[in-house]
C-alpha positions as CSV (number, residue, x, y, z in Angstrom):
1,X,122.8,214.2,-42.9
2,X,119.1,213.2,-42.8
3,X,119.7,210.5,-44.4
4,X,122.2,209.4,-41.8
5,X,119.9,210.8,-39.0
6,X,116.9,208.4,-39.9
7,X,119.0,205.1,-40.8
8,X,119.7,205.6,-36.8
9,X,116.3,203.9,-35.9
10,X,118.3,200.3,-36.5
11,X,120.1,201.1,-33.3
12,X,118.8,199.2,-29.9
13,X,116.0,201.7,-28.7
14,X,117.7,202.9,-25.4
15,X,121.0,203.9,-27.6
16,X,118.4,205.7,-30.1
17,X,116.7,207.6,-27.3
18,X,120.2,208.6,-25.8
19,X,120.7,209.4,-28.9
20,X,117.9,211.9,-29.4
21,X,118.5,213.2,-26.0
22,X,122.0,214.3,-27.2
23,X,120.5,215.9,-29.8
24,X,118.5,217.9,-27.4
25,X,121.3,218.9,-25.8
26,X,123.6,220.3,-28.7
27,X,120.2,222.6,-29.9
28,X,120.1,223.9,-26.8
29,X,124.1,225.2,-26.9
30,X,123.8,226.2,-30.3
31,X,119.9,227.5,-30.4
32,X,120.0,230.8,-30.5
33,X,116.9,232.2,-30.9
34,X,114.8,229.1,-30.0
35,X,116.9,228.6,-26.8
36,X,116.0,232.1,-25.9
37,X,112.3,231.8,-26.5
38,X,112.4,229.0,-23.8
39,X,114.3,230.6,-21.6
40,X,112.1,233.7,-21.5
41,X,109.1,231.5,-21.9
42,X,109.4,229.9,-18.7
43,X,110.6,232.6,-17.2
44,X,107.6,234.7,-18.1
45,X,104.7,231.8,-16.9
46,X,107.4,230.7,-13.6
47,X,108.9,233.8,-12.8
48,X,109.5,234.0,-8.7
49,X,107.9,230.8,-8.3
50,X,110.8,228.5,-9.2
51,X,114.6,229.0,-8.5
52,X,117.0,230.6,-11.9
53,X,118.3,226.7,-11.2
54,X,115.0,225.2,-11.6
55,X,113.8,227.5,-14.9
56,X,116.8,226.4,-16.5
57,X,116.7,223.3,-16.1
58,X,112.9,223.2,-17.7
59,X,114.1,224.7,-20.3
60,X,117.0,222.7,-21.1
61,X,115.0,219.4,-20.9
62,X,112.5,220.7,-23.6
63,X,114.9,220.6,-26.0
64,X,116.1,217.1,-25.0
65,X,112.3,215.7,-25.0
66,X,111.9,217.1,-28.2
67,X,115.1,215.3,-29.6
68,X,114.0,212.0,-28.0
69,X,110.3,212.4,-29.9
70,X,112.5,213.0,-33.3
71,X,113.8,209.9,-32.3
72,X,111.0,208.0,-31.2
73,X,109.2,208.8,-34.6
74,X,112.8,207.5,-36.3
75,X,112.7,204.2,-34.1
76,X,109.1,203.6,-34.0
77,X,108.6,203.3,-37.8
78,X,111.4,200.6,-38.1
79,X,109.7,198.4,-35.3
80,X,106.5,196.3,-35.4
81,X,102.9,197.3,-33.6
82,X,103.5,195.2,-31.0
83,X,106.4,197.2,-29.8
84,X,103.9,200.4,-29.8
85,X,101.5,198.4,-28.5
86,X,103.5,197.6,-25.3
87,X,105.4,201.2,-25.4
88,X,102.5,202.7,-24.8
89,X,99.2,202.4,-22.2
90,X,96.1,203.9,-22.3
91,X,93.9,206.0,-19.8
92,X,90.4,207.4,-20.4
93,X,89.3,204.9,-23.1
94,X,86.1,205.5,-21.9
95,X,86.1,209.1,-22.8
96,X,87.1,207.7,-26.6
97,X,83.8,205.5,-26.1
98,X,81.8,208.9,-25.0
99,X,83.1,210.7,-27.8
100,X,82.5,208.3,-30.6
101,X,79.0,207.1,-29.4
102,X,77.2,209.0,-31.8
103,X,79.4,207.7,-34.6
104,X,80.6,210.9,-36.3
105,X,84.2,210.1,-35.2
106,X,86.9,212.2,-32.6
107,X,89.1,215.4,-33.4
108,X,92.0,214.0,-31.6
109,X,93.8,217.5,-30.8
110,X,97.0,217.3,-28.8
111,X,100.2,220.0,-28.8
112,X,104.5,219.2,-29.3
113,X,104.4,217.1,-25.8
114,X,106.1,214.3,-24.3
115,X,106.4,211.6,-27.4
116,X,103.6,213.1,-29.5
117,X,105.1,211.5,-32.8
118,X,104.3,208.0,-31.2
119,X,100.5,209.6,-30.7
120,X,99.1,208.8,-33.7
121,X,99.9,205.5,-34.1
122,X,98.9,204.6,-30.6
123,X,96.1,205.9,-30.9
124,X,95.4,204.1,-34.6
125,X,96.5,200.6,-33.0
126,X,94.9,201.1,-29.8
127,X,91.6,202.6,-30.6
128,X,91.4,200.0,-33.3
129,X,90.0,203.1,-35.6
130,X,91.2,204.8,-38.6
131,X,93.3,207.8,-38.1
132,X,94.2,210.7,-40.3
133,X,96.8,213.2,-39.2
134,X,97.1,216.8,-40.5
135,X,100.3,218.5,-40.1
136,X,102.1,221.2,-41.4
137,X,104.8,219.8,-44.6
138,X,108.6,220.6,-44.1
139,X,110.0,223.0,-47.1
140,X,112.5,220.5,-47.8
141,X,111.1,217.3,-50.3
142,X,113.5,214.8,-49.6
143,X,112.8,215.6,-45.6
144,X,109.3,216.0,-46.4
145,X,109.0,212.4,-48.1
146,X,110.5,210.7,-45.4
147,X,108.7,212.3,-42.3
148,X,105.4,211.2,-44.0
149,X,106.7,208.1,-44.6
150,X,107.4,207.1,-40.8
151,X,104.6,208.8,-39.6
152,X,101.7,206.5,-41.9
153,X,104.3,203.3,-40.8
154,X,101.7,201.9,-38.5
155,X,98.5,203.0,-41.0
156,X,98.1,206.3,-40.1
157,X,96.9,208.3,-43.2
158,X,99.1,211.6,-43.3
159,X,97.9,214.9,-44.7
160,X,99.0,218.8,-45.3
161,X,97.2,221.3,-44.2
162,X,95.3,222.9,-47.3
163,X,94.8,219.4,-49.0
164,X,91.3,218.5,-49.9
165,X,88.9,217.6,-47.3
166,X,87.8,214.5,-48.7
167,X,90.8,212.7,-47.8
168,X,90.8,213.1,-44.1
169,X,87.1,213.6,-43.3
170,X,87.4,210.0,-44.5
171,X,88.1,208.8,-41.3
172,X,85.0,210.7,-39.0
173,X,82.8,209.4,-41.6
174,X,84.3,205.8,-40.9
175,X,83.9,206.9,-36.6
176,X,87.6,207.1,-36.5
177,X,90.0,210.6,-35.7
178,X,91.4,213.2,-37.6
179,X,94.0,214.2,-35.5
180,X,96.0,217.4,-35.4
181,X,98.3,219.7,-33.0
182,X,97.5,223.1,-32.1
183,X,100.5,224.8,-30.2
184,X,101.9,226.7,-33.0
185,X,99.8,229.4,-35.1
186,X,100.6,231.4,-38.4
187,X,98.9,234.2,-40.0
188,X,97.9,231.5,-42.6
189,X,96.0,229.8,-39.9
190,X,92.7,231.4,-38.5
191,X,93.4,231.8,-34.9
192,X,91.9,233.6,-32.0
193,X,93.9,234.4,-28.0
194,X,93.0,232.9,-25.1
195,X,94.4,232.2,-22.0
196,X,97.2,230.1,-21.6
197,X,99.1,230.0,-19.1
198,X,98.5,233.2,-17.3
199,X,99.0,234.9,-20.7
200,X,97.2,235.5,-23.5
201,X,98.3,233.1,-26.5
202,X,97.2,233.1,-30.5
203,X,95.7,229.7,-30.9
204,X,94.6,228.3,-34.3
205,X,91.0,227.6,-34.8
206,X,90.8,225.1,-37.4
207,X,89.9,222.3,-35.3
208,X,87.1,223.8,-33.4
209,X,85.6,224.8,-37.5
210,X,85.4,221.1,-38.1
211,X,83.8,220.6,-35.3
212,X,81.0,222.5,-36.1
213,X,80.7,221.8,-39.1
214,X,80.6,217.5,-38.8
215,X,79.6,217.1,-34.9
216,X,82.5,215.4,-34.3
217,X,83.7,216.0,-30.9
218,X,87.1,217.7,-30.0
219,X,88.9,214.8,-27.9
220,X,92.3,216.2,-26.6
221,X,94.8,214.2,-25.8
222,X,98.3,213.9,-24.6
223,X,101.1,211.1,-24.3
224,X,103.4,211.6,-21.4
225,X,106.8,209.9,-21.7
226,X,107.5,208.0,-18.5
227,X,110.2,209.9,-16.6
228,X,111.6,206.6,-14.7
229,X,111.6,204.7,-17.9
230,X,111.6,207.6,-20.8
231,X,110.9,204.0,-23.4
232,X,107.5,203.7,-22.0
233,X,104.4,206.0,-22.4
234,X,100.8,207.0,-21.1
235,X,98.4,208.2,-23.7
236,X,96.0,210.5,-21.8
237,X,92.6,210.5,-23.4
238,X,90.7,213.1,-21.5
239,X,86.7,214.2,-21.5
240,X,85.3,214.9,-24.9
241,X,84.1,218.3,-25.8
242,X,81.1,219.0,-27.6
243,X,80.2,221.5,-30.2
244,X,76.7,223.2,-29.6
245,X,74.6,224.0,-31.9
246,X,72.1,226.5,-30.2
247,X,75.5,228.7,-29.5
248,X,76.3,231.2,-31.8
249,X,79.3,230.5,-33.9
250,X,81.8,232.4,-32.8
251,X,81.3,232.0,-28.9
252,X,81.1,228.2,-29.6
253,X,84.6,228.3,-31.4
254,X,86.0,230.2,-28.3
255,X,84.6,228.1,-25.9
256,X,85.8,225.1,-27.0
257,X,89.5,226.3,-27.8
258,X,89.2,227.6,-24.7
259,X,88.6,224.6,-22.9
260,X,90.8,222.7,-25.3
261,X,93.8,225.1,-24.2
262,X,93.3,224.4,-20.5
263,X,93.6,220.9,-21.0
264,X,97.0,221.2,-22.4
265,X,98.0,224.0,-19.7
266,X,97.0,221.3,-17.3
267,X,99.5,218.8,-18.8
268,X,102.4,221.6,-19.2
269,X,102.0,222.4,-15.4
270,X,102.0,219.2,-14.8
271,X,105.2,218.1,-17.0
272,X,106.5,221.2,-17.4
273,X,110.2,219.8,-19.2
274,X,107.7,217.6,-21.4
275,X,106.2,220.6,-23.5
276,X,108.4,222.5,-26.5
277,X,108.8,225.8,-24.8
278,X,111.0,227.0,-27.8
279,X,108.3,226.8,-30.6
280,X,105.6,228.4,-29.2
281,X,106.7,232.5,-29.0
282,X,103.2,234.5,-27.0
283,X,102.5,237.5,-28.7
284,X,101.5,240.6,-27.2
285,X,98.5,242.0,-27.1
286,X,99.8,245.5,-28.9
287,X,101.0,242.9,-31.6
288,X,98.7,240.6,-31.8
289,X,97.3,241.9,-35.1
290,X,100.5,243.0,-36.6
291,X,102.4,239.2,-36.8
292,X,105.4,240.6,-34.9
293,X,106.3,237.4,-32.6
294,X,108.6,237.8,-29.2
295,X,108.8,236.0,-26.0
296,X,106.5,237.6,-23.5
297,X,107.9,239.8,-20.6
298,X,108.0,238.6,-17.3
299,X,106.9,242.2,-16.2
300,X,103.5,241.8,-17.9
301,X,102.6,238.8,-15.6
302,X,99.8,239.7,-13.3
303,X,99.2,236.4,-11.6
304,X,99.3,232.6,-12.9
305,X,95.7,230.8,-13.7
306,X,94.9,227.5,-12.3
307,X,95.4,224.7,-14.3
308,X,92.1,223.5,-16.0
309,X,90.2,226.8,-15.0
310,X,89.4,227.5,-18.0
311,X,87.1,224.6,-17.6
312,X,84.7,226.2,-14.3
């Protein structure tokens, strides 16, 4: 079956993407648990604000933008750069200048949004720069192999989180990116909560370590797939954010997840059916400590934060 699903990327790419939007669309009737997540997900940040018809609907088209970036990954690694290269614009190249001026290289953070598997290679061909991508390795080998595979198509270098250092710090050292996504935490993951959302959500910290530790700035970043033509893209590079060294550890690390998380609230308010709703259950606060994950409850809302406040 995987084999089947990734020979698909041959097919012309408006019959691929249809293709992946399908997909969407048969998770979503037969999700189960992830469908509900969503559901109650967007019902918990949305609640009276938008119509049952309108919640649903959100939720629905999560699951078919995250089919069509299974797909996009499939069809991008079977076409040339130059397709990428025209699939996909850039805004806020200066804030890539900004960040890199120093030349200790970007942390390119982003989250599962609009076509984020065409991301790193857009952002490898664009920025000219070497790019190194940590992600988190499928249990399945076969699958594994061939996920890696698409993703380093257009030169990206592709590692797992836990491998050595020295391989990916590679690329700051050369004033390129290591590049990572940070909407989905385990307990093998050091995290802290933050707002998000109007909620408080368990982030992963890993990014905001390196930072400190190399002086490489945090440069999120987000690519939004074009709603009039879903085959085109914008990657969003926005302002660079600085680690600072006369700031006590800790409060430094919050900060800048902090600010990091408001930038991708911004983008999710923004595109709202762009974001995975379904992977990313809140936890509690009474269970924030104890692993137990379940969508929030709309009941526990008390108000909905501004996008980018986190920022004031």
């Amino acid at each position: 079956m995987a084999h089947l699903l990734f020979s698909t990327g041959r097919l012309p790419p408006r019959r691929c993407l249809g293709l992946g939007r399908l997909i969407g669309r048969l998770w979503y009737r037969l999700g189960g648990r992830k469908r509900e997540w969503a559901i109650r997900n967007v019902e918990a940040v949305f609640g009276a604000g938008l119509t049952a018809e309108e919640k649903s609907r959100i939720a629905k088209k999560s699951f078919e933008s995250f089919g069509m970036a299974l797909m996009e990954l499939v069809m991008a690694s079977r076409r040339d750069s130059d397709y990428l290269r025209r699939a996909v614009t850039v805004e806020g190249a200066e804030h890539w200048r900004q960040a890199t001026a120093a030349g200790k290289g970007v942390i390119a953070v982003s989250a599962h949004f609009g076509g984020w598997e065409l991301r790193n290679s857009a952002l490898r061909l664009h920025m000219e720069v070497p790019v190194s991508l940590i992600a988190v390795g499928y249990a399945d080998d076969v699958i594994d192999r061939k996920v890696r595979e698409m993703r380093c198509a257009h030169g990206v270098q592709c590692y797992r989180y836990g491998d050595r250092a020295l391989g990916y710090l590679t690329a700051l050292r050369q004033n390129g990116a290591v590049s990572m996504l940070i909407d989905r935490s385990t307990d093998k993951l050091r995290h802290i909560e933050v707002d998000f959302l109007g909620l408080r959500g368990r982030f992963p910290t890993g990014f905001a370590h390196m930072a400190r530790q190399t002086g490489a700035a945090l440069l999120p970043n987000f690519i939004i797939r074009d709603a009039e033509s879903p085959l085109r893209h914008q990657l969003l590079l926005t302002e660079p954010i600085f680690p600072d060294p006369d700031q006590e550890e800790e409060a430094d690390i919050r900060r800048m997840t902090q600010i990091t998380v408001g930038r991708l609230e911004a983008q999710v308010r923004r595109h709202p059916d762009q974001w995975a709703w379904m992977l990313y259950p809140w936890y509690d606060e009474t269970e924030s400590h104890g692993g137990t994950r379940r969508p929030p409850r709309a009941e526990r809302m008390k108000g909905l934060s501004d996008a980018g406040k986190s920022e004031a």
